[in-house]
C-alpha positions, 0 to 999 in steps of 0.5 A: 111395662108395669114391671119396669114402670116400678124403677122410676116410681118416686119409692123405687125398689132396690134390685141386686142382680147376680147373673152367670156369664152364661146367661147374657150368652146363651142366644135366646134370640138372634144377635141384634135383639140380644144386643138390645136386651144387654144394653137395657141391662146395663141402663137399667144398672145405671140407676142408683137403686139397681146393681148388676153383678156378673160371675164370669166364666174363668171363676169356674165353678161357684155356690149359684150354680144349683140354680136361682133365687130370690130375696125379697126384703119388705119393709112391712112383711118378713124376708123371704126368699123365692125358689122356682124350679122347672114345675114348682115355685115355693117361699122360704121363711125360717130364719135358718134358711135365710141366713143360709141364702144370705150366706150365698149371697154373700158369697155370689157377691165376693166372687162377682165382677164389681157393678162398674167392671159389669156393665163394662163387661156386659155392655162389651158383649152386647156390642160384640153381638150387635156388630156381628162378632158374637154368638149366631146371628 
């Protein structure tokens, strides 16, 4: 709750999601809290500073699929940027590995559904998962 307390503080910070099909449709938990969960999604997208971006299924193949990251921009510390893996986490700070990861940001973002065709998207399945049509209820 403190987490997403941050998004309507009066400095909220400025969140970019790019999520693989795969993750709003992998069933974590039955349908109906499925549903609830990707319609928060596509709340919390409605804010001026969050976007949501989906790399659907039919684009095959893209550079996220080695797993995820994050990017994190301060306005008084450096950039870095967050790995986690199965058993370990670790930061990134050289500027050459940076300018590597916004390449892949970049790239992840040129092949993602825009933020409106996302929420669109996502709030489809969500629908489809809250009336029964969708993965296991």
């Amino acid at each position: 709750m403190a987490r997403q307390a941050l998004l309507t503080r009066d400095s909220p910070p400025i969140l970019d999601f790019i999520v693989d099909e795969s993750a709003l449709r992998r069933p974590l938990l039955p349908a109906q809290g499925m549903s609830r969960q990707l319609r928060h999604i596509v709340e919390a997208a409605e804010r001026p500073n969050v976007s949501v971006r989906v790399l659907p299924f039919d684009l095959g193949g893209h550079r996220g699929l080695d797993g995820s990251f994050m990017l994190l921009g301060f306005n008084k510390a450096r950039t870095v940027i967050h790995v986690e893996h199965k058993i370990s986490t670790f930061f990134l700070e050289d500027e050459r590995e940076i300018a590597f990861y916004r390449d892949e940001i970049d790239s992840l973002r040129a092949a993602a559904m825009n933020p409106d065709e996302s929420s669109d998207f996502i709030a489809a399945i969500a629908h489809e998962l809250g009336s029964g049509q969708g993965t296991q209820q």
